[in-house]
N, C-alpha and C positions, 0 to 999 in steps of 0.2 A: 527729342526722341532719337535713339540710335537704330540705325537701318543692318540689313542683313553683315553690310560689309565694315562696320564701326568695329575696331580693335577693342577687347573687354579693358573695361579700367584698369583691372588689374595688370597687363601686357605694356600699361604704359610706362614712358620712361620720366621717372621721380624727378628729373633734372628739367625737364616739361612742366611739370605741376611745381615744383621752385619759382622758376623767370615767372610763370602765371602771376602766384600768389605777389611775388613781390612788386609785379608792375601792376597788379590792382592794387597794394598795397601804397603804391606812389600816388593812384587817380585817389585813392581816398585820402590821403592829408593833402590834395589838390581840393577834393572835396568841399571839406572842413574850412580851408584856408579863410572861404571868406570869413567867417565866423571866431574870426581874431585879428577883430579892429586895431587892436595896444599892437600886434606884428606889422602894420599897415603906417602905425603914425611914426614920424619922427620922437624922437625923443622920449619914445615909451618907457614903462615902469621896467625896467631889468626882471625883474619878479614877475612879472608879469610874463614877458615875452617867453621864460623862461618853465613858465606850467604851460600854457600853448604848447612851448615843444615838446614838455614833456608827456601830454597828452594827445599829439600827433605817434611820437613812437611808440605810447603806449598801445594803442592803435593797429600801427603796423603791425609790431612784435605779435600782437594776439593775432592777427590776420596770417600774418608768416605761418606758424605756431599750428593754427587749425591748418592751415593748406600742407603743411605736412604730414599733419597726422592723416588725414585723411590722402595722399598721395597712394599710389598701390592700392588702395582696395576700394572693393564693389560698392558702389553706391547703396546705401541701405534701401530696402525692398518700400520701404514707407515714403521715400520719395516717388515714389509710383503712382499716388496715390492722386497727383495731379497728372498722371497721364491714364486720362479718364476712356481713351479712344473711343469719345464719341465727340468730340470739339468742331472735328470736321461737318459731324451731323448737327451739332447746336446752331454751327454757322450759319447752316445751308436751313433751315426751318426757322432762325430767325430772319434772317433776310426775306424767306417767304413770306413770311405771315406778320413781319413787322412792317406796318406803313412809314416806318421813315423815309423810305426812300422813294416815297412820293413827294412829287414838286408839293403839293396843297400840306402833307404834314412838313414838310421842311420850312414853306412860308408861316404855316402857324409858331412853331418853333423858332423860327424868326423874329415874328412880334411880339410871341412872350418872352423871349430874350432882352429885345428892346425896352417893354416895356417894364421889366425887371430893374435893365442896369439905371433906366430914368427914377426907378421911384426907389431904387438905392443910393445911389448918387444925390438924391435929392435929401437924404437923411445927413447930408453932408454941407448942405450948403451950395449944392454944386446940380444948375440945369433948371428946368421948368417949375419939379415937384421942390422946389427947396422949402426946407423945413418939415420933413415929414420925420417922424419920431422913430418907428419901428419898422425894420423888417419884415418882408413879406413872408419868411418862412422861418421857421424855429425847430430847429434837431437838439439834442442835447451833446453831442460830438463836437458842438459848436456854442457851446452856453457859454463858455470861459468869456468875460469879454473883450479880450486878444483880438479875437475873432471881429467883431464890431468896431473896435478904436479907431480902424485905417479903412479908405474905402478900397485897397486894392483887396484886402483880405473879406471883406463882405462881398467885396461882388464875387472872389475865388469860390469861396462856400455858398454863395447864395445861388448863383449860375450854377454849381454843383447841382442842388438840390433840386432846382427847376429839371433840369436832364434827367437826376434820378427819378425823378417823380414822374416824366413823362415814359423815357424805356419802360420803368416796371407797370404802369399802366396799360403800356399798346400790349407788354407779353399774358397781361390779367385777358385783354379784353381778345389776344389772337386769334385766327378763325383757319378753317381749313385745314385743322392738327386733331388727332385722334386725342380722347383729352388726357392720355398719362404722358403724350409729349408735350401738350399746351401748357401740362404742370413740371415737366422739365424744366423748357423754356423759362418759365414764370419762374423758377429756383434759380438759376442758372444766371439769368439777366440779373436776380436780388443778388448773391453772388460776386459777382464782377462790378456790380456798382455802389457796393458795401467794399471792394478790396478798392475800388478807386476813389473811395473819397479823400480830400486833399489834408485830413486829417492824420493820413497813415504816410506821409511823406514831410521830411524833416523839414527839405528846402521851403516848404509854402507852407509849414505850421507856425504859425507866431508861437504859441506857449513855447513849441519846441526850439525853436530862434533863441528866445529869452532863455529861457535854459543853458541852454548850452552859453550862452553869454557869461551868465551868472556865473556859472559854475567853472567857466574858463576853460571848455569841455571836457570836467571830470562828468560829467552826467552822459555824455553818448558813450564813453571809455567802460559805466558801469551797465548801458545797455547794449554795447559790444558784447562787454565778458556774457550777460544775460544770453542773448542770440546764440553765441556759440556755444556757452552750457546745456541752452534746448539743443541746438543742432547735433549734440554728440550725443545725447540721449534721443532724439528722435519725437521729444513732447514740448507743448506748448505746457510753461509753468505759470498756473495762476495764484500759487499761493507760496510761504514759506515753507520748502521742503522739509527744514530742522525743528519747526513750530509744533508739531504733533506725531504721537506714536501712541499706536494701538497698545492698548490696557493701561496707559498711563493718561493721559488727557481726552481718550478719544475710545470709545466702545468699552465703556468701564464698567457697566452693569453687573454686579456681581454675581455668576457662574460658573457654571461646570460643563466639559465639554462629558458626556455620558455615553457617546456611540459615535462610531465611527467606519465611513468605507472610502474606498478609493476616490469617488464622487465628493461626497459630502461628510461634514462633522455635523452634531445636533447638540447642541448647547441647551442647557436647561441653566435658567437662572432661579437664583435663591429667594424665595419668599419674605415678604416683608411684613404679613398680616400673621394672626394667629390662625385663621381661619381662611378660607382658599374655596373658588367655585369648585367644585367635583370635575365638572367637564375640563381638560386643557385647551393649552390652545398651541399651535405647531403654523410656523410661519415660513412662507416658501418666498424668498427674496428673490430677484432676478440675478442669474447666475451671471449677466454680462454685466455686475457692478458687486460690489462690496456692501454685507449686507448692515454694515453699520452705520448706512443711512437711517435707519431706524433706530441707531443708539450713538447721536454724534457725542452727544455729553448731554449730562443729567436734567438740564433744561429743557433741551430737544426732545429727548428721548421717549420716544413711543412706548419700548420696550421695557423700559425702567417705570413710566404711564402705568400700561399694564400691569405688572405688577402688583403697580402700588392700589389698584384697584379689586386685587386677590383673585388674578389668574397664576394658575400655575404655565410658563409661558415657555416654548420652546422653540429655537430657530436654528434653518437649515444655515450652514456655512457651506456653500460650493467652494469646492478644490476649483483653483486656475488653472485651468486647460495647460496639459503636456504632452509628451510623447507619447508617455501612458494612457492618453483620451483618444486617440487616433481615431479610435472606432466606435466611440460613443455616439448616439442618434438621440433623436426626440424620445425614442421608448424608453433607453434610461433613464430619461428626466424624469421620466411618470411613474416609471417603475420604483424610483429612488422615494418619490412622493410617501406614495404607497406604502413604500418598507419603513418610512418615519411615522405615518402615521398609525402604522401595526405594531411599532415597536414602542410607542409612547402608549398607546392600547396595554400594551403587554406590562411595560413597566411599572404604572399605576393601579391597574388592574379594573380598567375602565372601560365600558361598550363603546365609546364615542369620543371622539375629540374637536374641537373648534378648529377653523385653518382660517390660512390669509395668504392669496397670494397673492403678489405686487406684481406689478406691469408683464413681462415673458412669465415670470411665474407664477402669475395669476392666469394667462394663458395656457399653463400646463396643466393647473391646478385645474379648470376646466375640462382637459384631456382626462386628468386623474380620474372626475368626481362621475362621468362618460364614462370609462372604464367599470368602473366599480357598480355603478349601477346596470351595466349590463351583466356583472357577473352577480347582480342581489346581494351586493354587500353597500349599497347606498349609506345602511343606517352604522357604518363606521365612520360616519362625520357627520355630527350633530348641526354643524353651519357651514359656510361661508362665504368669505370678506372675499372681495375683490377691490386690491387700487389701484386703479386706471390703468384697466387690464383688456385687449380686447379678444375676442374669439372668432367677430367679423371683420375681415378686414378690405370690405369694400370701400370704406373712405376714413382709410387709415393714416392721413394726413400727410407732412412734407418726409416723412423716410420711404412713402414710395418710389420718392423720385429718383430714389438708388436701386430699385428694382427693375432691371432689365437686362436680359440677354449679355449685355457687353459686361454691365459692370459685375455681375456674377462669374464669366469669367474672369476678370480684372481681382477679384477677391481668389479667385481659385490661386491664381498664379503667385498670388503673395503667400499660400501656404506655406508656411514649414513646421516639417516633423507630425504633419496630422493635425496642426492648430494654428487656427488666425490669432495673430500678433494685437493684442486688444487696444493697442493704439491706433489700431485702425479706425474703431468703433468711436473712438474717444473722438478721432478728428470728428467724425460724419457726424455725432449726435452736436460737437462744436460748431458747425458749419449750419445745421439750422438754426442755431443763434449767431452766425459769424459776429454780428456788430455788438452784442455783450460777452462770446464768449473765447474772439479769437484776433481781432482790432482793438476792440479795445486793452486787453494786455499787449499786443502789440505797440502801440501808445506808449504806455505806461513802464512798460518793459522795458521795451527795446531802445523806444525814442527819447524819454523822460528820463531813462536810467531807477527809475523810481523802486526805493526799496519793496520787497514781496510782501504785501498781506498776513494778517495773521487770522486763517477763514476758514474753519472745520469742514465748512460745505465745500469749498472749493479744492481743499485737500483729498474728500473723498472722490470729486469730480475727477481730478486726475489720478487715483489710487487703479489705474486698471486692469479687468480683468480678463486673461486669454481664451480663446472660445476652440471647440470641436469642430474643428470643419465640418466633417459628414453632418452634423447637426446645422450649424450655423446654412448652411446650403441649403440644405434641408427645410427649415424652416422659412427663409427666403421664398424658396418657389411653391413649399407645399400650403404656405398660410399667406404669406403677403401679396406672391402673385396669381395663386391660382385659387386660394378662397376654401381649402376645403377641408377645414374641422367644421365647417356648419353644414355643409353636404352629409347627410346623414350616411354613416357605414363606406366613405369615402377613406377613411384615416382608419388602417389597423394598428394595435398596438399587443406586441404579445400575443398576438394570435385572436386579438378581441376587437370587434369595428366599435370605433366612436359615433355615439348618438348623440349630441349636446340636449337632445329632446326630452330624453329618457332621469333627465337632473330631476329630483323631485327634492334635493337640500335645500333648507332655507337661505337665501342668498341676502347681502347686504355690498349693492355694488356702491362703487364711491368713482365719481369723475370729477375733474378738474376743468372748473370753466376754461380756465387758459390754458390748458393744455395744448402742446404742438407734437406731442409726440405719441398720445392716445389722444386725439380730439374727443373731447364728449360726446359728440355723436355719434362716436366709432365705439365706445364702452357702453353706449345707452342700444346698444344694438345686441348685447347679452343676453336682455330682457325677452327678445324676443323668440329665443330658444332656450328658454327654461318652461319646464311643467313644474315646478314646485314655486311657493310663496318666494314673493322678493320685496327689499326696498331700494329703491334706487335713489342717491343722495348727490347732489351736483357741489360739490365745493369752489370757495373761491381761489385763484390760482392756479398753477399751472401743476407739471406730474412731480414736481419736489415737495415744492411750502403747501400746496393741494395736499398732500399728505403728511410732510410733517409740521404740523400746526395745532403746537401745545396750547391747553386751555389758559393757561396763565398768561402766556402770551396776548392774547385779548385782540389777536388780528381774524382779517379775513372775514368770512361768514360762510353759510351754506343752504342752500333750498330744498325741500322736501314736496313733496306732493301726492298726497295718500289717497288720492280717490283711483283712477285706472286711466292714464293717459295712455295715447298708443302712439307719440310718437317724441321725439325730444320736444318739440316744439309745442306740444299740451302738454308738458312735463314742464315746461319753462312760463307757459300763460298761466297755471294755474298753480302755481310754487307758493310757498311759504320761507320768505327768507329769517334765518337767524343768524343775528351777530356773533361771531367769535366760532371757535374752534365745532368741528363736527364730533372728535372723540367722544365725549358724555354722551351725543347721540346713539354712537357704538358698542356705548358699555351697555347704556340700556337696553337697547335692541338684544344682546347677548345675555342679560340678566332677566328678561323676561323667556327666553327661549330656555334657558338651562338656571333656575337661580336655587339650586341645592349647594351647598359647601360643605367642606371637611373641614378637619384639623389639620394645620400644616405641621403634617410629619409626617416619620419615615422617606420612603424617595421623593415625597413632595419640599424634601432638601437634599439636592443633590451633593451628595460628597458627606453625607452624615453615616453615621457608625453603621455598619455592616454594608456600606455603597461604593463600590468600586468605583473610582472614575478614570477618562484616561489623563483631565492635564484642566489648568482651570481655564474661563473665558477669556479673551476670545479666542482661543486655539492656535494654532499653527494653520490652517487652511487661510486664514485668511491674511495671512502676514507672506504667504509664498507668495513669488513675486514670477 
């Protein structure tokens, strides 16, 4: 952290940042060094001694190389992002309320240590327990069996694990902490002992040893070049960047973008039946991702699903947040709703339309449906879908733990030009998967050199999207930390207060058992401010493969429970589980509620004779960067 009187990067002298770079530049083929035995023996392969060196300067030169481009200027804002200014207070509350540093839990800690390194050692041949077969604990960071061959390296990760398992214990079990710090804590400690497993360091990783062996250290030189290509771009890369492009392998569904505003694009795609439900259906993705989660390619594909089951199908594309958004709030989100759902009204010539909104936009979409039924225009939406979307957010799972005081300013400060930088979002929703979604590339990446993936999902995972401050803020304090779109007439919109009471739409909500980002409990809390019919459906999975999970695919399953449970947990005693995909559930549920159809023509083909369009799927919003 730099204090009042730290000179700005920018003021320093390039000749400073040189000697830097180059004499880390020297600790790192110091480094390395042991890691080339053939430089160490007499008489080594010439050839040999000769890639070593030539992969020490390789090394360097990259090192050199980055430390001057980055010389003179300001460190990017997204570094910030671990200066959380609350460390000092994580400290000070764990040390409160953590008993380590109690004589009685240090001695415990003590003898399960003890009695660890005896009954690993003893898998070895080696102390009292010899000949015991298996380790006492099993991670999969450590499946390789690198990891098991040598007893220094089990006991490194096994001792690892016993610690991890004790810290994040005592922060489950803290006392004396109001409970959205005891759930800090409880992140914070997973955290730091997900960043210190012995896995994410080269010197104490055997695979990573052997590696670099092998390969004569062309494999750390390729997760050098890695490290610093993220570092100049400011993102963690988990997939092959050149592997996919939008409307060639990746949201190919054939359409039409047909309306268009500042906000958003509205794609209609082209029918495949001859015959097509009357009602549409208009899909509201969450604006902080890319909505071709819902069409990664024709497998996946929800949107392309739909279709092919004769809905005529239409989805919002949000613009990524610019300059031009500065002063966008929560009411244009709804308002934006609104004006899709009146204009897909208009252009079909239809009373009613089906919706769907996903996770924030499912959130909105609830604001919407509030809206409108206070203005008596409710029966302008014949349904809707909710997935793993919440509107209460009393136990809205581990992204609370970024809601507080500090770190809201902390996000304020990273603003520019009226918009948060959507890498921001990318690390934090990263960080509650850190050990699948942020270590482990790091492994693979950085340490293993190991070529990128070729993984539609993981492409879209990093495709990110920039946000509204005044919104993004907004949202924050008015729904995560202070709860109040379910406070009836708390949230005005347009000059109109939200009732979530007042919903009398047929609703069909959808959770995801694993979910960590809408827990299930937190989406089954819907139910309980609605007046109109609902079905509530629990999938297996979390808030991705929870929702995208084709029938053909033949994974997962999902529970159902139609009598009147009143709480998750008689929603969960008394389920009906079935095997494989929830969607068939969905059509039906939609073709009992509305099951009249047309003829698929006129503008139920977009781009046909006398239909103006502006550009075909998937548009230009979603490709702005």
């Amino acid at each position: 952290m730099s204090g009042p009187d730290t000179p700005p990067v920018a003021n320093a002298d390039p000749a400073v940042f040189e000697d830097l770079f180059r004499q880390q530049g020297e600790v790192m083929q110091a480094f390395f060094a042991p890691f080339a035995p053939a430089a160490q023996t007499p008489g080594a392969d010439p050839a040999d001694l000769q890639h070593w060196a030539m992969s020490f300067a390789k090394l360097q030169k990259m090192w050199l190389d980055f430390g001057a481009e980055q010389a003179g200027q300001t460190p990017p804002a997204l570094a910030r992002i671990g200066d959380l200014g609350q460390w000092s207070a994580f400290a000070n509350d764990w040390f409160k309320a953590m008993p380590l540093a109690q004589p009685e839990a240090q001695m415990k800690l003590w003898e399960d240590g003890l009695a660890l390194w005896t009954s690993v050692l003893g898998r070895y041949g080696i102390g009292p327990q010899a000949g015991q077969s298996e380790l006492p604990r099993k991670d999969r960071r450590f499946a390789d069996p690198k990891w098991s061959e040598q007893p220094l390296f089990a006991l490194l990760h096994q001792t690892y694990l016993l610690i991890a398992e004790r810290l994040n214990a005592m922060a489950q079990e803290a006392e004396g902490l109001p409970p959205e710090r005891r759930e800090q804590l409880r992140f914070m400690t997973r955290v730091i002992t997900d960043a210190l497993s012995p896995a994410n360091f080269p010197m104490i990783n055997p695979v990573v040893i052997e590696r670099i062996l092998e390969t004569r250290g062309d494999s750390i030189v390729r997760g050098a070049d890695h490290l610093f290509a993220d570092l100049r771009k400011g993102q963690l890369t988990h997939t092959d960047p050149e592997a996919f492009e939008l409307g060639r392998n990746i949201a190919i569904t054939p359409g039409k973008v047909v309306f268009e505003t500042p906000m958003y694009q509205l794609i209609q795609y082209t029918p495949v039946t001859e015959q097509v439900y009357a009602v549409p259906l208009v899909i509201f993705p969450p604006w902080i991702n890319r909505f071709y989660i819902l069409d990664l390619n024709p497998q996946k594909s929800f949107i392309r699903w739909a279709v092919e089951q004769g809905l005529t199908v239409f989805v919002a594309s949000w613009k990524s947040a610019d300059a031009s958004m500065s002063d966008v709030i929560w009411d244009d989100y709804i308002m934006a709703q609104v004006e899709a759902i009146d204009f897909v009204r208009a252009r079909l010539d239809v009373p009613a339309v089906h919706t769907i909104g996903y996770c924030v936009g499912g959130t909105t979409l609830a604001g919407t449906l509030a809206l409108m039924a206070r203005r008596g225009e409710g029966d302008k939406v014949a349904s809707a879908t909710f997935f793993t979307a919440q509107v209460d957010f009393e136990k809205a799972g581990d992204f609370k733990v970024f809601i507080d005081e500090q770190q809201i300013k902390l996000l304020e400060s990273m603003v520019t030009d009226g918009y948060l930088d959507g890498r921001y979002m990318a690390t934090t929703f990263n960080l509650l998967r850190g050990t699948d979604l942020i270590w482990n590339y790091v492994v693979s990446n950085y340490l293993l050199g190991e070529d990128y993936p070729a993984f539609d999902l993981l492409h879209w995972n990093g495709d990110t999207t920039n946000l509204p401050a005044k919104w993004h803020k907004a949202y924050l304090e008015d729904l995560y930390r202070d709860n109040r779109l379910v406070v009836p007439d708390s949230l005005i919109v347009d000059n109109t207060p939200l009732d979530l009471h007042r919903i009398t739409t047929p609703c069909y909500i959808q959770a995801g058992r694993e979910d960590h980002i809408a827990p299930a409990e937190s989406v089954w809390k819907l139910t309980r401010h609605l007046a109109g019919p609902w079905r509530f459906m629990l999938a297996g999975s979390g808030h991705i493969a929870g929702v995208v999970n084709p029938p053909a695919a033949g994974k997962y399953q999902f529970w159902r429970n139609d009598d009147d449970p009143q709480t998750l947990a008689e929603f969960i005693a008394g389920a009906r589980e079935t095997k494989g995909s929830w969607w068939p559930d969905w059509i039906d549920w939609i073709a009992e509620l509305a099951p009249a159809k047309v003829a698929a023509e006129g503008k139920r083909v977009p781009g046909g004779k006398g239909d103006p369009v502006i550009e075909d799927a998937p548009g230009r919003y979603v490709k702005a960067r």
